[in-house]
C-alpha positions, -999 to +999 in steps of 0.1 A: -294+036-025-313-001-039-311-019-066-331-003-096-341+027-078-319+061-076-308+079-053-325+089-023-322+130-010-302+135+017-320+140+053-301+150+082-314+160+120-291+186+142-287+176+177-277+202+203-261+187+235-284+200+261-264+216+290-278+207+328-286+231+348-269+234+383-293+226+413-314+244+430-297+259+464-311+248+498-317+272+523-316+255+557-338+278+572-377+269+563-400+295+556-418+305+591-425+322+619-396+323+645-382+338+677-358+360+661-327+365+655-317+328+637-293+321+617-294+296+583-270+288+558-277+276+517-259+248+498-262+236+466-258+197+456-239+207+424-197+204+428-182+238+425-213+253+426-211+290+434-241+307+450-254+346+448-280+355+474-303+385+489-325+397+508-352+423+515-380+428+537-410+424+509-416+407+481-384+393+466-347+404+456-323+391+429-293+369+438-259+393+435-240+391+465-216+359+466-223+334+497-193+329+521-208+316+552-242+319+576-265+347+572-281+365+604-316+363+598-334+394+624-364+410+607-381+437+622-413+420+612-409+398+576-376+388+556-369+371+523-335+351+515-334+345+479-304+324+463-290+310+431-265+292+419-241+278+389-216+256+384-189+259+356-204+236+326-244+241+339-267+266+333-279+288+363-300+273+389-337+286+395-338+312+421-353+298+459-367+324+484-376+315+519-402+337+538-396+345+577-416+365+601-406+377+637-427+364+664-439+390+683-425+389+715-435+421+744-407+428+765-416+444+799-390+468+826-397+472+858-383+504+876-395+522+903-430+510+903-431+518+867-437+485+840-424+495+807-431+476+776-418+471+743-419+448+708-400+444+681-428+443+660-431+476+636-466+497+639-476+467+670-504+483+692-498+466+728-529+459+748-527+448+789-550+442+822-537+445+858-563+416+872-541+386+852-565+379+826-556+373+793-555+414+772-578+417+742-584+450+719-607+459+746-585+461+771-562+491+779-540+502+754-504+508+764-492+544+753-462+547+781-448+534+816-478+520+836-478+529+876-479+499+895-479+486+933-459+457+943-472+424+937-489+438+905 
């Protein structure tokens, strides 16, 4: 209202308190290759925070089993750790995924001049030489025990 003038309409704005959201976990394990098996853990700077994770060997997974303690990270080849969190008064977190992938590591037996050897690594073709130099795809390719004398 003013002097010599009627009165004005009414204006009114709606405000909506926003809520926060909780933080994003932390997985403490960075993405990577690694000599398997490893383990990592996730926390999330939020109090009371309560964090869902998963995992799965491609791609990514959602959150739904609840997080109680370290996680044994051992993939055959690749892994993916996905995690969320909330907090009571906070929306849900975003989701974080960390990548891993097995080194690949060849494991070799000797037994009665027989060399035997092995990976962990799914579909791996192994490749070896017998006069120490370094094994290309052009070497031979291992398809079971190799005879060899001593000192080989």
């Amino acid at each position: 209202t003013a002097s010599g003038y009627t009165v004005s309409a009414t204006a009114c704005n709606y405000y909506t308190k926003a809520t926060a959201q909780t933080a994003t976990p932390v997985i403490s394990l960075a993405t990577g290759t690694y000599q398997m098996p490893e383990n990592t853990t996730i926390s999330d700077s939020t109090s009371g925070a309560a964090i869902k994770w998963c995992y799965t060997g491609v791609g990514t997974c959602t959150p739904s089993t609840s997080y109680t303690g370290s996680i044994y990270v051992d993939p055959a080849s690749t892994e993916t750790i996905c995690a969320n969190a909330t907090a009571s008064g906070y929306t849900q977190s975003s989701n974080v995924c960390n990548y891993y992938t097995a080194e690949s590591t060849i494991s070799f037996s000797y037994s009665s001049g027989q060399v035997t050897m092995s990976t962990t690594r799914q579909n791996a073709t192994i490749f070896y030489t017998l006069d120490g130099s370094t094994a290309t795809e052009g070497s031979i390719e291992y398809t079971g025990p190799v005879s060899v004398s001593a000192g080989a």
